[in-house]
C-alpha positions in Angstrom: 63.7 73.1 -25.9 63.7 75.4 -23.0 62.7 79.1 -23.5 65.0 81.5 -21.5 63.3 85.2 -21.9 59.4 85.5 -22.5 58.4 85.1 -25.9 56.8 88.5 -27.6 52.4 88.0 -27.4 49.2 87.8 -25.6 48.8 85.9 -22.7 45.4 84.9 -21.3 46.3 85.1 -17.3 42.2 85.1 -15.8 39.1 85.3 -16.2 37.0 88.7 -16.3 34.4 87.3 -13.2 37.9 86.8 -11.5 38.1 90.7 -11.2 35.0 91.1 -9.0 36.5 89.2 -6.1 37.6 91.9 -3.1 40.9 91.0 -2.9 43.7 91.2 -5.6 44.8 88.0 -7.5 48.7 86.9 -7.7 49.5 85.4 -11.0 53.1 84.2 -12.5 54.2 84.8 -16.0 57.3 83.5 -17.2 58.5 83.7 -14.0 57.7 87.2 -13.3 55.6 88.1 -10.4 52.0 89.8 -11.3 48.9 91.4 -9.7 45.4 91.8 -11.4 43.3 94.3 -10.0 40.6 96.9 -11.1 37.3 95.6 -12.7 36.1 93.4 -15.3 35.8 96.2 -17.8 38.9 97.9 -16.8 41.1 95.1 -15.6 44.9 96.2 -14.3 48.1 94.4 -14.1 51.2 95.3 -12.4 54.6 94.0 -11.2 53.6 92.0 -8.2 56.3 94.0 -5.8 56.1 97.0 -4.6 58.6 99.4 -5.9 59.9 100.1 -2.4 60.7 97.4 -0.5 59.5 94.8 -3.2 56.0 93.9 -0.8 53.7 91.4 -2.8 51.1 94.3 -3.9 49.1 91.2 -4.2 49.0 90.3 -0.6 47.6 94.2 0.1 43.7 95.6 -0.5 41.9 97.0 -3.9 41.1 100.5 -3.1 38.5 101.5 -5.7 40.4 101.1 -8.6 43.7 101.3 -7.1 46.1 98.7 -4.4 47.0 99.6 -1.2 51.1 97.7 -0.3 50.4 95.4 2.9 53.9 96.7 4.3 53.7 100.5 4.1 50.1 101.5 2.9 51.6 102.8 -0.9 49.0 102.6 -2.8 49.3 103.0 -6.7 46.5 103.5 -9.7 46.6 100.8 -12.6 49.5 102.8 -14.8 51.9 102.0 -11.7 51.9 105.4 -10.4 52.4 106.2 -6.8 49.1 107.8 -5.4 49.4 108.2 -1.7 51.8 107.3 0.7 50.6 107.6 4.4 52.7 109.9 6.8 54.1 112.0 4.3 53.5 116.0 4.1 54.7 117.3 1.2 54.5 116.6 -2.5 54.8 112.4 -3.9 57.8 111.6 -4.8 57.5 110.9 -8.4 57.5 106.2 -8.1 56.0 103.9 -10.4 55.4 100.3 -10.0 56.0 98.5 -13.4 52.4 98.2 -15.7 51.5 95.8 -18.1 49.1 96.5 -20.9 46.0 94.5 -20.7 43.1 93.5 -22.8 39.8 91.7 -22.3 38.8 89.2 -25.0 35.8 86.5 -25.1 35.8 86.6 -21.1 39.2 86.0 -20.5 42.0 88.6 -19.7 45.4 89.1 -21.8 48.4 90.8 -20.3 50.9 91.7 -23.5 54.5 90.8 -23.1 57.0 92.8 -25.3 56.2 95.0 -28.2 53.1 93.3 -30.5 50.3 94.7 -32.7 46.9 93.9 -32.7 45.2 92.4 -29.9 44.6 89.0 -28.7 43.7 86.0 -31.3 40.7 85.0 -31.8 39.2 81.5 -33.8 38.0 82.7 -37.5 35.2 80.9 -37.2 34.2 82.4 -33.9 31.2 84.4 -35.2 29.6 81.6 -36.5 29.8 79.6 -33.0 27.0 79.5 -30.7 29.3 78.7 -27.8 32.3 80.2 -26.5 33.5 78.7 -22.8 37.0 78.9 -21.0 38.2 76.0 -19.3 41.2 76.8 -17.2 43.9 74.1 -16.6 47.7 73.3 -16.5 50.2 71.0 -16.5 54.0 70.0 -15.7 55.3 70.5 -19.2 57.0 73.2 -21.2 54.7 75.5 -23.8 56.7 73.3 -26.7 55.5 70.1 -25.3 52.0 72.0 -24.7 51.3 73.3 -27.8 52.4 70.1 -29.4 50.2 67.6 -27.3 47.3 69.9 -27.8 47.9 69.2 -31.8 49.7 66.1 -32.2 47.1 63.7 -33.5 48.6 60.2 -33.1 49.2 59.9 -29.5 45.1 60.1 -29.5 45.6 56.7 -30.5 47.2 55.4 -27.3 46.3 58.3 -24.9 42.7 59.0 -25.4 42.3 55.2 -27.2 38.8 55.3 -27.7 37.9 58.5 -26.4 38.7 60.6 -29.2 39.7 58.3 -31.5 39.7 54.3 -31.9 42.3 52.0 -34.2 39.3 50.0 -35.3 37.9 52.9 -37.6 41.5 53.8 -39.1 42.1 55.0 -43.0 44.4 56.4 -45.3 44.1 60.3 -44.7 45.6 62.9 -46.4 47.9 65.4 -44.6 48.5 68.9 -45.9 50.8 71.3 -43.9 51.5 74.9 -44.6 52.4 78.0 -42.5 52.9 81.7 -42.8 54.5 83.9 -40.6 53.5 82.5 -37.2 51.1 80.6 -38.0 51.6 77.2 -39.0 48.4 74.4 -40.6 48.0 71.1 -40.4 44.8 69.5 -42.3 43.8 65.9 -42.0 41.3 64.9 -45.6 39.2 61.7 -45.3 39.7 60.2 -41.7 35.9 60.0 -41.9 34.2 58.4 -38.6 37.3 58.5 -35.7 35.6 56.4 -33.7 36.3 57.6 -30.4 33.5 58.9 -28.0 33.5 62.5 -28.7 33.2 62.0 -32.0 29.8 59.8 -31.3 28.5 62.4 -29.0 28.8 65.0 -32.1 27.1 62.9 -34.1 30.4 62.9 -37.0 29.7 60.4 -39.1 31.4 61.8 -41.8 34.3 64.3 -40.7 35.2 65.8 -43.9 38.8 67.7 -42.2 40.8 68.0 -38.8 42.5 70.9 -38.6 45.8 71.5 -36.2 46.4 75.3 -35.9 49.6 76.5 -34.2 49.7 80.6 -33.7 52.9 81.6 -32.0 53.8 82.1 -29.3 50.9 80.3 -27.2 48.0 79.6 -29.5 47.3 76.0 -30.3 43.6 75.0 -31.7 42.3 72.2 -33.1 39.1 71.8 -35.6 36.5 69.2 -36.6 34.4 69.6 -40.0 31.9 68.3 -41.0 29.9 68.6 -44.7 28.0 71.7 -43.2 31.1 73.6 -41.6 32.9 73.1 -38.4 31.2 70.8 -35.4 33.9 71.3 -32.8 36.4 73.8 -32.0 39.0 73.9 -29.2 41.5 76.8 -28.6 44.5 76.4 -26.0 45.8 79.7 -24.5 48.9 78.6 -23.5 50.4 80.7 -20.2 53.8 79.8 -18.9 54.1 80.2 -15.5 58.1 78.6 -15.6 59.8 76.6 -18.1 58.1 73.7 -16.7 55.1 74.8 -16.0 52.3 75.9 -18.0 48.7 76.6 -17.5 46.5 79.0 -19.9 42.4 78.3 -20.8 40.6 76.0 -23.4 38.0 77.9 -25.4 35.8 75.8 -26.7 33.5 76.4 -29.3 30.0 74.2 -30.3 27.9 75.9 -33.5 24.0 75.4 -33.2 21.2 77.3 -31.1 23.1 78.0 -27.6 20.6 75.7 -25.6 21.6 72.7 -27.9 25.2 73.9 -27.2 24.9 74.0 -24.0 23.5 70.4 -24.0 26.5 68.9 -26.1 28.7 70.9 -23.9 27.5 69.2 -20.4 27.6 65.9 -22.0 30.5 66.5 -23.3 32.5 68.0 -20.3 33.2 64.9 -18.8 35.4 63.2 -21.6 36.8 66.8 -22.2 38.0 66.9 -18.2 39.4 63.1 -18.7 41.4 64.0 -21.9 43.0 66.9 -20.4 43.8 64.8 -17.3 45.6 61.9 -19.4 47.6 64.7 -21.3 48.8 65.9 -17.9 49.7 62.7 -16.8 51.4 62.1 -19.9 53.4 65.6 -19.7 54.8 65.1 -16.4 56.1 62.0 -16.3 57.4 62.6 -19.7 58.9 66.2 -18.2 60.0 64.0 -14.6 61.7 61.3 -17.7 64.0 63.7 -19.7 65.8 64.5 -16.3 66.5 61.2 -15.1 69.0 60.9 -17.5 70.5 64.1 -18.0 70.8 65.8 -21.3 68.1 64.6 -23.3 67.6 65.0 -27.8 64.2 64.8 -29.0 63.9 62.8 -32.4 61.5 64.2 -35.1 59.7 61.6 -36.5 57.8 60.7 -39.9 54.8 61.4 -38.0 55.8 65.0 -36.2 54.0 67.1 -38.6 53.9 70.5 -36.3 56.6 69.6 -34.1 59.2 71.5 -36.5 56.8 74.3 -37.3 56.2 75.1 -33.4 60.2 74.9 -32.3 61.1 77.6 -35.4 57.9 79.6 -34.1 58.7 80.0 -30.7 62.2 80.5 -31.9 62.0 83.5 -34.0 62.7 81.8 -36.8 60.7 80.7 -40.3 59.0 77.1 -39.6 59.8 75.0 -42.2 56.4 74.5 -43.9 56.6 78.2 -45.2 59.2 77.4 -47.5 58.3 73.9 -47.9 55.1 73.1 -47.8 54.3 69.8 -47.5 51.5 66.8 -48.6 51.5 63.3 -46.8 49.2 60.4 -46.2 48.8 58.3 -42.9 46.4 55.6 -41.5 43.7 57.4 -39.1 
């Protein structure tokens, strides 16, 4: 599925600490050119070309709280407007660069595309968490193919084999899938131990549910319980930069005093920074496959429980759970 116009949403595009470097910083958005500027408590986003002769505004200097154009020396405040314009005597000429509305949520910063309410999302269970890190990342993929690798739970199997999850410790596990609105639930009941490394390092003897979480457009975030509430959480803001590229940050979440987070985070960073690499690998030479071959129809199988719900997200339209929800079992 390609997407042709930007999708309606919050986008995480940086970090808050990346506003206190000197110089401006470029990022691409569907495509469309962008400039971040300002501070970290007053971040500002605008068209990355200069209204009049289309300069990268990212290439020129922060003045204060306003950006200077490397071609003619415009400089413009963080609504777009035109603020000074060297040589001229007289009164500005009234020129606005094109502004983005911007919001700063759990050290990360949102540009909003199109005409949404409320602000960023953010995981229900993140008052309860003791740890709350981005990791940024991307990969040669679409945001389809993103948000469904981030939830899809059996390629784990073969992918992270042993990592997250190992073949020797499968069992019958019960699937329950709903959705509302944009959002769309997966819940795995009864996998118990999965076996894989990660699951060792958080001591989960006894996962009670795994919980796949799509919130359209860009939201994918996955969930580990145990008997005493979550152990693990994992949110993917998804940023395309093209239709076959996306990159975005991981949140990840760890509940328990912040030093013992902190502990489990640096052991854990490691197998966290090979799984993300294998899914890369994975995505782009899956993305390079599809256009050996020209046209290419992906099949929905048995086992593609989110798959549907993500295409009629990103779509516009109702996902399929909503009017169907649906109950399942398969070996874990």
């Amino acid at each position: 599925m390609n997407i042709d116009t930007p999708q309606y949403g919050w986008y995480a595009v940086a970090r808050s600490k990346d506003l206190k470097r000197k110089k401006p910083l470029k990022i691409v958005l569907f495509g469309i050119p962008l400039v971040l500027f300002g501070s970290p408590k007053v971040p500002r986003i605008l068209r990355d070309q200069c209204p009049h002769r289309g300069a990268a505004l990212s290439e020129g200097r922060k003045i204060g709280e306003k950006i200077e154009c490397p071609y003619h020396g415009w400089r413009f405040d963080g609504l777009g407007n035109l603020t000074e314009m060297p040589c001229l005597i007289g009164d500005l000429p009234h020129i606005k660069a094109q502004p983005f509305e911007v919001s700063i949520a759990m050290g990360l910063v949102f540009v909003k595309i199109g005409d949404v309410d409320g602000l960023p999302y953010k995981n229900p269970y993140a008052e309860k968490i003791k740890f709350w890190r981005p990791m940024p990342g991307g990969a040669n993929t679409t945001l389809v193919d993103a948000a469904e690798n981030f939830l899809d739970i059996t390629h784990t199997m073969v992918v992270h084999k042993n990592i997250l999850r190992s073949s020797k410790h499968q069992t019958p596990t019960r699937v329950i899938g709903s959705a509302k609105g944009n959002e769309a639930l997966v819940q795995y009941y009864g996998e118990g131990d999965a076996g894989g490394v990660v699951s060792a390092l958080l001591h989960e003897r006894d996962r009670v549910v795994s919980v796949g979480r799509f919130v359209g457009p860009n939201i994918a975030e996955v969930e580990f319980h145990g008997p005493k509430g979550p152990n693990f959480i994992m949110t993917g803001y998804l940023t395309p930069i093209d239709e076959n590229n996306v990159g975005g940050f991981g949140m990840l979440g760890l509940p328990g005093p912040k030093w013992w987070a902190w502990l489990k985070y640096l052991i854990l960073y490691p197998f966290i920074h090979l799984v993300h690499n294998q899914d890369k690998k994975i995505l782009a030479s899956v993305n390079r496959n599809r256009k050996i071959g020209g046209k290419f129809r992906d099949v929905i199988g048995p086992l593609d429980f989110i798959r549907p719900q993500i295409d009629a997200i990103i779509l516009g339209k109702t996902p399929p759970a909503q009017q169907a929800p649906f109950e399942s079992e398969i070996n874990l």
